[in-house]
C-alpha positions as CSV (number, residue, x, y, z in Angstrom):
1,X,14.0,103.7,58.7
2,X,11.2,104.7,56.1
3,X,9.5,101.5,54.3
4,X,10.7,103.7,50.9
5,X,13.7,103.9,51.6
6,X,14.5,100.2,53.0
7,X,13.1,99.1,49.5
8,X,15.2,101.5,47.6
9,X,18.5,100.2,49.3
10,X,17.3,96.6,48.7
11,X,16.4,96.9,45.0
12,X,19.6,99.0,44.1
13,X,21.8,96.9,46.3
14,X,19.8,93.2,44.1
15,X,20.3,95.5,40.6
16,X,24.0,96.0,40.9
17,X,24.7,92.5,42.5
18,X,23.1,91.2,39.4
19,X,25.1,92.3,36.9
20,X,28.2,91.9,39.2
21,X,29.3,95.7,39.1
22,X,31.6,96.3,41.8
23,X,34.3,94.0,43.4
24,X,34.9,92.7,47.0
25,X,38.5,94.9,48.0
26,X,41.4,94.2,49.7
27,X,40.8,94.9,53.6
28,X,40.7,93.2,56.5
29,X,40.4,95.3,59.8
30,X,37.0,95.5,60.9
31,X,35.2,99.0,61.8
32,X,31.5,100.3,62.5
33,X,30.1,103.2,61.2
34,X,26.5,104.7,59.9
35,X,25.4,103.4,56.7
36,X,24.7,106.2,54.6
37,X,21.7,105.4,51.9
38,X,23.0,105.5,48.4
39,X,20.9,108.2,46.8
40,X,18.1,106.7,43.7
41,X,19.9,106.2,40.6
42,X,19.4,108.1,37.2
43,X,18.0,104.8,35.2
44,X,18.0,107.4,32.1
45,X,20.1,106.6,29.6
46,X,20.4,108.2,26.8
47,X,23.0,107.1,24.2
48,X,22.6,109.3,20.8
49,X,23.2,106.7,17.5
50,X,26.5,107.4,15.3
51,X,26.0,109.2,11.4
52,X,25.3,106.3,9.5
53,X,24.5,103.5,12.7
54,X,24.4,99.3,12.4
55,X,21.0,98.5,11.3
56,X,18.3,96.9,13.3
57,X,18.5,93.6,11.0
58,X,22.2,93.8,11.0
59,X,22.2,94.0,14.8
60,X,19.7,91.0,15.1
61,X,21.5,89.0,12.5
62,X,24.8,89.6,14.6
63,X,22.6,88.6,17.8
64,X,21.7,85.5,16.2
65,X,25.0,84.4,15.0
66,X,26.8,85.2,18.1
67,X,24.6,84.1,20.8
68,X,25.8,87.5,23.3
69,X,22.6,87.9,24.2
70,X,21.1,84.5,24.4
71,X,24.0,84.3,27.1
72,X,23.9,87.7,28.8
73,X,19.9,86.9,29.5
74,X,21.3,83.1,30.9
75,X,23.9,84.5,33.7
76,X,21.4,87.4,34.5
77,X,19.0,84.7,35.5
78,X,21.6,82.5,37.1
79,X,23.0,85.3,39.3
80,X,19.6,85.9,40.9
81,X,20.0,82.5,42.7
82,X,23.4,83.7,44.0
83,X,22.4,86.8,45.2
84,X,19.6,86.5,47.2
85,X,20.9,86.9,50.3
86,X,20.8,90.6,49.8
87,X,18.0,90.8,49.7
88,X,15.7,91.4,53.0
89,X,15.3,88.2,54.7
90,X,11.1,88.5,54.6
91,X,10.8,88.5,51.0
92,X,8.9,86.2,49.9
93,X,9.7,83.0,47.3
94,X,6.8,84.4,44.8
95,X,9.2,87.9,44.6
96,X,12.4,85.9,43.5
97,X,10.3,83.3,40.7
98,X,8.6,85.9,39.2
99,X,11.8,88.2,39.0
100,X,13.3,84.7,37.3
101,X,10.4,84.5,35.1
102,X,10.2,88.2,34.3
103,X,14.0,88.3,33.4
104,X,13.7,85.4,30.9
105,X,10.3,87.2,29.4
106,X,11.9,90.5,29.0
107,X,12.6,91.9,25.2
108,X,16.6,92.9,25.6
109,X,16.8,93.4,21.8
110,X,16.0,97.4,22.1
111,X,18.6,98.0,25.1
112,X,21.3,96.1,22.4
113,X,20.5,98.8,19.3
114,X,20.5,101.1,21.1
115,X,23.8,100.5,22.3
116,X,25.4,98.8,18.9
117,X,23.9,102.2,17.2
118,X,25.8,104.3,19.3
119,X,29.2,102.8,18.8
120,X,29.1,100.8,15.8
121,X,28.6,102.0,12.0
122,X,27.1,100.0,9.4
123,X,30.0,99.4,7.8
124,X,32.0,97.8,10.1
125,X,29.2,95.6,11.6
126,X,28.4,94.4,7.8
127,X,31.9,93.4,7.3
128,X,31.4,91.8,10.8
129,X,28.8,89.9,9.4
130,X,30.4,88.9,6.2
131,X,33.5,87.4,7.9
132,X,31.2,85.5,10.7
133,X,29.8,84.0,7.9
134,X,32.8,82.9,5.8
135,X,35.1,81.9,8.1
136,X,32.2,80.4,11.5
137,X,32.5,80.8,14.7
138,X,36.0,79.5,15.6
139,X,38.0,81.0,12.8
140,X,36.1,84.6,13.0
141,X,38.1,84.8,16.3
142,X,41.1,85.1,14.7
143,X,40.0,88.1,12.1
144,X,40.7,91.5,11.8
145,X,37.5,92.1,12.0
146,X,37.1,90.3,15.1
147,X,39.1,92.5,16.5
148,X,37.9,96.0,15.5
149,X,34.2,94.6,16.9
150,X,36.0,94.0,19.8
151,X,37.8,97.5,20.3
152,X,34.6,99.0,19.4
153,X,33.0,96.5,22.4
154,X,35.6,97.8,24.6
155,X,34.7,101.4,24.2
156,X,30.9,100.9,25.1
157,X,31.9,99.1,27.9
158,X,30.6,101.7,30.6
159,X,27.5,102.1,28.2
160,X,26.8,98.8,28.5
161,X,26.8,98.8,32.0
162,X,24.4,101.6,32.6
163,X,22.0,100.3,29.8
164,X,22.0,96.6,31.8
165,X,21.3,98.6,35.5
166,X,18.9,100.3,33.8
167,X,17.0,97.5,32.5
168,X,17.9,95.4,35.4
169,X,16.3,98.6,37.9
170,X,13.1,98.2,35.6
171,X,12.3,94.4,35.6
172,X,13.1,94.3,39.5
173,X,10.8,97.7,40.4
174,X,8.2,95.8,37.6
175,X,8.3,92.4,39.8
176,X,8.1,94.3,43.4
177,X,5.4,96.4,42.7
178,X,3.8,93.0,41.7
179,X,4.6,91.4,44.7
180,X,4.3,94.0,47.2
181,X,1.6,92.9,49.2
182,X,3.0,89.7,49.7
183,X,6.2,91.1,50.4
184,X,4.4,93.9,52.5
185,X,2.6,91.2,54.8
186,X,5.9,89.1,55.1
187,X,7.7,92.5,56.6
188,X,4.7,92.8,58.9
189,X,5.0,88.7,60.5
190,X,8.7,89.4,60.4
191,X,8.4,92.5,62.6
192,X,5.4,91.5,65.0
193,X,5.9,90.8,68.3
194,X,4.5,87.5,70.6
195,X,2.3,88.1,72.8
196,X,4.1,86.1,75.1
197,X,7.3,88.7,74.6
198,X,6.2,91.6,75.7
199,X,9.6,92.0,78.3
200,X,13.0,92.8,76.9
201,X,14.4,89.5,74.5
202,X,18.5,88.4,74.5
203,X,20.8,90.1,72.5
204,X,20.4,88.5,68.9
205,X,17.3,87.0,69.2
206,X,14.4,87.4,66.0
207,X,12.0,88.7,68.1
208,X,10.7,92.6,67.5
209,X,12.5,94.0,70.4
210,X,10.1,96.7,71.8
211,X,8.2,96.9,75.0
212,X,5.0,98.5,73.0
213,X,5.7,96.7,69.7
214,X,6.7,99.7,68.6
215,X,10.0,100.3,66.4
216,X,11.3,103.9,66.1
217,X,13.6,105.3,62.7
218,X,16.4,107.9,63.8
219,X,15.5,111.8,63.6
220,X,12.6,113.7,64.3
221,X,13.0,113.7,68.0
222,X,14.4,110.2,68.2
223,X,18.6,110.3,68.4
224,X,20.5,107.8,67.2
225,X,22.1,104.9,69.6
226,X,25.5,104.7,70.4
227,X,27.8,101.7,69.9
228,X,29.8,101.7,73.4
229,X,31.2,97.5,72.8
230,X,32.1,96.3,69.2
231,X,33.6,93.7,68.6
232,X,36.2,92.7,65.9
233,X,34.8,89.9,64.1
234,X,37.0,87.0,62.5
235,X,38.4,86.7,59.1
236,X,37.4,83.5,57.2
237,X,39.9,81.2,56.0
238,X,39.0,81.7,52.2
239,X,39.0,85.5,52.3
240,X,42.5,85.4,54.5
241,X,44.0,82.7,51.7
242,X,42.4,85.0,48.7
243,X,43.5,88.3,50.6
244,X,40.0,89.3,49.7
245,X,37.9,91.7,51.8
246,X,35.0,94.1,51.5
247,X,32.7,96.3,53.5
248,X,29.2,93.9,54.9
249,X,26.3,96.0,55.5
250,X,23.8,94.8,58.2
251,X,20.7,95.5,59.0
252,X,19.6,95.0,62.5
253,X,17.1,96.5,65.5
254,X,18.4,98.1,68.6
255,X,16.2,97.4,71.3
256,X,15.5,99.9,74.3
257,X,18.0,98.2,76.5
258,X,20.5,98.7,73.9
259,X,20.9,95.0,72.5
260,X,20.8,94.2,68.9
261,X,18.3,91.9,67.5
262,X,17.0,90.9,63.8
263,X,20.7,91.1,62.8
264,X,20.7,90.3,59.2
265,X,23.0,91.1,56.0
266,X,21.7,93.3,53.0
267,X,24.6,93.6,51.3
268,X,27.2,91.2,51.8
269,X,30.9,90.4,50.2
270,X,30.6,86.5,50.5
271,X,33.5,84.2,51.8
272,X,32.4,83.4,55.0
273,X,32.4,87.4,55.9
274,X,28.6,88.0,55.6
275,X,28.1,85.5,58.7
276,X,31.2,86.5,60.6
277,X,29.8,90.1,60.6
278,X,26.4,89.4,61.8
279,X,28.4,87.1,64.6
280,X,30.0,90.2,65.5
281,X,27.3,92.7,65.4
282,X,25.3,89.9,67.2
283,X,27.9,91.0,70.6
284,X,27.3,94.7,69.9
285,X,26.2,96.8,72.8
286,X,24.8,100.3,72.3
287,X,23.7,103.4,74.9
288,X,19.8,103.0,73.4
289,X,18.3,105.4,71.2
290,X,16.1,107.9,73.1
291,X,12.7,110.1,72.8
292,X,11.6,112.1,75.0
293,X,13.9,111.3,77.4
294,X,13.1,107.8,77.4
295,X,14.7,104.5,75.5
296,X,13.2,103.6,72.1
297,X,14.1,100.8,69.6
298,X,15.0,101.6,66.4
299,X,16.0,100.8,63.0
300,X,19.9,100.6,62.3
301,X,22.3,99.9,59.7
302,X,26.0,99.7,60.1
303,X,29.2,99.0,57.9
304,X,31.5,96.2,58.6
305,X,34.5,96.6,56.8
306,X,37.6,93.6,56.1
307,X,40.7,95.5,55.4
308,X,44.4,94.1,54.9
309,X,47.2,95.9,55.8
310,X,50.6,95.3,55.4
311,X,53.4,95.0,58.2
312,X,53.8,98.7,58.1
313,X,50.1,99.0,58.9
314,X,49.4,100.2,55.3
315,X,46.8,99.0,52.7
316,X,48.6,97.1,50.0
């Protein structure tokens, strides 16, 4: 697997998990298959104002009064903390603190008029503004105009969203081309191999698992491994009592005797499924990869999915 792409999977995977777009589903039979690499984002968004648009000042004043995106900026910090697991297991502590202090540093004011411009006209939002004022924070809630704000909210909803990736895609590509070679020289102790390892390792170990410290990525001459044992790993107690599921993705090595090794999670669906996944993968055996007609290790990423079925053996 190119270094490019690896970081583009990470970063995308962190952006999204960030702004908690995207649910865990309802599954809970486990299956392998090839992770297909989601494709880069367009982080252009382009959202063209309304006629006769919300002010700036009105939209700062209505910031102010409100707090939205005093509190937006608070659980976008927060969630880095919950979400680091994602990310790849080298990356170093200086990547997440300066993504923390980058976050907190970062001027969210344009990405909200651009958006309030687009769906909100100045004379709803100074009406807004007039009841906030009159009737304060707890009794606003129960005006008309409360509500109008709120259908108009409602609307920009999918806006929203793509504005907040967007910005969220910038800040985290800002930070890692910051940290890179840090994070560069982290991937590099993570993948060397001991001297003292130069014969095959056991099966889930977190050693680089090639003879001449050499790690292959699929294509070009180099075809892929095959999985010939999987096994089915165990549904947590919280995801089985919460009928929650979700697909895990794991990263791993497949070494030229066909053992996995550096089994880690890049994208996971919490619960207790992350580890129970790796557990699994941990017991995979695979017919190795192969170039010229001898075994290679290689980069690999596979999809563990948790799906429920009902007694008829369909998904509810």
């Amino acid at each position: 697997m190119k270094r490019s792409t690896i970081h583009l999977f990470a970063v995308v995977t962190v952006a999204v998990s960030l702004l908690n777009i995207g649910h865990a589903q309802d599954k809970q039979t486990p299956e392998i298959v090839r992770a297909p690499l989601p494709a880069a984002p367009d982080n252009t968004v382009s959202l063209p104002p309304l006629a006769d648009p919300a002010t700036p000042d009105q939209i700062r004043e209505y910031l102010r009064l409100s707090g939205d995106m005093d509190s937006f900026r608070a659980k976008w910090i927060a969630a880095v903390d919950k979400n680091r697991s994602i990310g790849a297991p080298y990356w170093p502590e200086a990547f997440w603190t300066d993504l923390k202090a980058e976050m907190q540093k970062t001027d969210l004011m344009p990405m909200y008029i651009t958006l309030f411009q687009h769906e909100i006209s100045r004379e709803l939002m100074q009406r807004v503004l007039d009841a906030y004022k009159r009737l304060g924070a707890v009794y606003f809630k129960g005006s008309l105009e409360y509500i109008e704000l709120g259908e108009a909210e409602l609307s920009m909803k999918a806006d929203m969203n793509k504005l907040k990736l967007a910005k969220t895609l910038e800040v985290i590509n800002k930070v890692y081309a910051i940290t890179l070679p840090e994070t560069e020289a982290a991937r590099v102790r993570y993948m060397a191999v001991p001297a003292n390892n130069s014969s095959g390792a056991e099966a889930g170990s977190e050693t680089t698992p090639a003879d001449d410290g050499q790690i292959k990525s699929v294509g070009g001459g180099v075809s892929a491994p095959v999985a010939i044992k999987q096994v089915q790993p165990q549904f947590s107690e919280e995801a089985r009592q919460k009928k929650m599921g979700g697909t895990v993705t794991v990263y791993l090595i497949v070494d030229q005797h066909g053992l996995p090794q550096n089994v880690h999670v890049t994208r996971g669906v919490g619960m207790g499924l992350d580890e129970n996944a790796v557990e699994a993968v941990k017991q995979y055996r695979f017919k190795p990869a192969m170039e010229n007609g001898k075994p290679v290790a290689v980069y690999l990423n596979v999809e563990v999915l948790f799906a429920i079925f009902d007694k008829n053996g369909k998904r509810p």
